[in-house]
N, C-alpha and C positions, 0 to 999 in steps of 0.2 A: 563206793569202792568196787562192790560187783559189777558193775556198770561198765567201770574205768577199765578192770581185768577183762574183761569182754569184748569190748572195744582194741584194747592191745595184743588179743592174743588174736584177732580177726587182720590187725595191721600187720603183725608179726609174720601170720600164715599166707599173706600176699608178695610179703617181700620175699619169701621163703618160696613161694610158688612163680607168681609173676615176672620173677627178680633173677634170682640163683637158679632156679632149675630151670626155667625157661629159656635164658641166656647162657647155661654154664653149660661146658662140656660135658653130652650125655653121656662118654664112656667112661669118666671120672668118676670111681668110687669113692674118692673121700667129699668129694661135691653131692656125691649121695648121700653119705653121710652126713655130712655137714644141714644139708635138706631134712632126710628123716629125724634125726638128732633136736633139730629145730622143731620139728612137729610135733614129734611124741611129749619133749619136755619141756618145752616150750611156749606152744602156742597150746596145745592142750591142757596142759592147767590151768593156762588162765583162762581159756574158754570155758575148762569146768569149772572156774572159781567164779565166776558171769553167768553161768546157768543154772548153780547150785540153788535148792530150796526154790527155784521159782517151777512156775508150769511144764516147763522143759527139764528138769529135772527126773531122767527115765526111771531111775533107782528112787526114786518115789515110789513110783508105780510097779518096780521088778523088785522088789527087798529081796528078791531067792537071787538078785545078781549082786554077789558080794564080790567083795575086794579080791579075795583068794582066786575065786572064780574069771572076775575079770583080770587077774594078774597072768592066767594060763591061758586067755584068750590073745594077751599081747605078746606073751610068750608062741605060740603057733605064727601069730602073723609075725613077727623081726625074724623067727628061728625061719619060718617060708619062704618069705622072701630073700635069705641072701641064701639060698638053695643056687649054686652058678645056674643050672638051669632058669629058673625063677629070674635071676638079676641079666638073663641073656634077652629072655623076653622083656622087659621092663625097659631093656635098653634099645630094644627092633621097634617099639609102636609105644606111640604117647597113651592108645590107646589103655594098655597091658598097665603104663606108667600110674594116668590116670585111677586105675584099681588098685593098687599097692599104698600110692599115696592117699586113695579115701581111708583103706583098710588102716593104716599107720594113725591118718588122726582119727578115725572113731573107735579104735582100738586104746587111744590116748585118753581121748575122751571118757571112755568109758572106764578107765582103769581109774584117775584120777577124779570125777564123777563119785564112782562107790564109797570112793574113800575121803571127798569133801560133802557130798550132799544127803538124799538122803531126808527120811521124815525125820523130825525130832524125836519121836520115840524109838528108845536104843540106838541115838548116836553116837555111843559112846562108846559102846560095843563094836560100832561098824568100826569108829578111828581105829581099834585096838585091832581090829582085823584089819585095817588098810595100813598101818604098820608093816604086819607080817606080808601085805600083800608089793609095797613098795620096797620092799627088803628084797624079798625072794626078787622084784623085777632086777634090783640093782643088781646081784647075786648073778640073774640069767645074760645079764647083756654085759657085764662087767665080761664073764664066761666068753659069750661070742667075741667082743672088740679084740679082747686076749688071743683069741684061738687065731682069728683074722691079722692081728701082729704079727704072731710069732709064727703063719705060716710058712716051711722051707718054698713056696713058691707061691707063686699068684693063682687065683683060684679064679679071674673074670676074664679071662684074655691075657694074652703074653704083648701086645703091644703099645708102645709108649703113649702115653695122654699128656693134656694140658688143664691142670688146677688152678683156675684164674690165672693166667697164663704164664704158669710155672710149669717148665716141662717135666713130668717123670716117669719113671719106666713103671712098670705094671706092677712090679711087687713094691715098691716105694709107696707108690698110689694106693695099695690094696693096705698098706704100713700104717700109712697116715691118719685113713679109713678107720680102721680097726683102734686106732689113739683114741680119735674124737669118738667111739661108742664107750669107748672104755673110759675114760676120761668122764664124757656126759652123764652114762648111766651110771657110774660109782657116785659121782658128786648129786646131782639132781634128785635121786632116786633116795638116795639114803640121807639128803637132808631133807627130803619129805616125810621119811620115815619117825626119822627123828623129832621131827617137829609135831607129828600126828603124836608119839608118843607121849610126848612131855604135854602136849594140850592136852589128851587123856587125861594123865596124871598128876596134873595141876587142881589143889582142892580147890575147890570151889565157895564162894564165899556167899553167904544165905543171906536173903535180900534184905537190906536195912544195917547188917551185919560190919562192924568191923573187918577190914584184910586181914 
């Protein structure tokens, strides 16, 4: 099953990179979104559900990088990068590109990592803290896509784009944008949460034992 997730979340991040951002309109913010949205919740879980417990698993070796921790690391990179500054460069050179989109999926990585992998001793503890840690993410970017909708004007540029060759103007595109974080980050983020939860909370049955 790790394997499987590993594997998918490797195809995922190609189609995502190779695919959509390589061919799509670079001054289309909701093809940005649609991109990062892909990566963070995406392709990074299942990469960390593929890496978890084995050799590669960093939060083996980092226990002081906990879920809360790496929940304010992802928080600095989504809150940076749509800084209009930030997203002006990102849009001028593949290069600027190229760092945004590492920072996105090892920032994923590592949020969703804390909170699936991990020594067996006090994992349990972590889930409980990767709870609050994928809440608070849901919480932060629910925050942004919102703020990003409901802006009275476009924050990336005033001139019209093309979203897979749908034309629209700047603040529609910057609308759209803002849906799919909001949308992704509520649903993904807090059925992660939930789900960590209730696996916590679930007794456990003592070996040999009757359910």
């Amino acid at each position: 099953m790790k394997k499987a997730a590993l594997v998918a979340g490797l195809l995922l991040l190609a189609v995502l990179w190779l695919g959509i951002l390589a061919f799509g309109e670079r001054d289309s913010f909701s093809i940005h979104m649609i991109v990062h949205m892909g990566v963070v919740a995406g392709a990074a879980p299942l990469i960390a559900l593929g890496l978890s417990g084995s050799r590669y698993d960093l939060t083996i070796r980092w226990p002081w990088f906990t879920p809360v921790l790496a929940s304010m690391v992802e928080l600095v990179a989504v809150w940076g990068w749509h800084l209009p500054a930030a997203r002006a460069l990102a849009e001028a050179s593949w290069l600027v590109t190229a760092l945004e989109q590492a920072s996105f999926l090892a920032a994923g990585v590592l949020l969703w990592l804390s909170c699936l992998g991990g020594a067996l001793d006090g994992r349990e503890g972590r889930r409980l803290a990767g709870t609050f840690g994928l809440l608070f993410t849901s919480m932060h970017m629910t925050l942004l896509g919102a703020l990003l909708a409901l802006s009275p004007r476009p924050l990336y540029g005033s001139a019209d784009v093309s979203c897979f060759g749908v034309p629209l103007s700047a603040a529609v595109d910057q609308q759209a944008g803002g849906v799919v974080m909001l949308l992704v980050g509520a649903i993904v983020y807090l059925l992660g949460g939930v789900t960590l939860l209730a696996t916590t909370l679930e007794p456990s049955t003592p070996s040999g034992g009757r359910p």
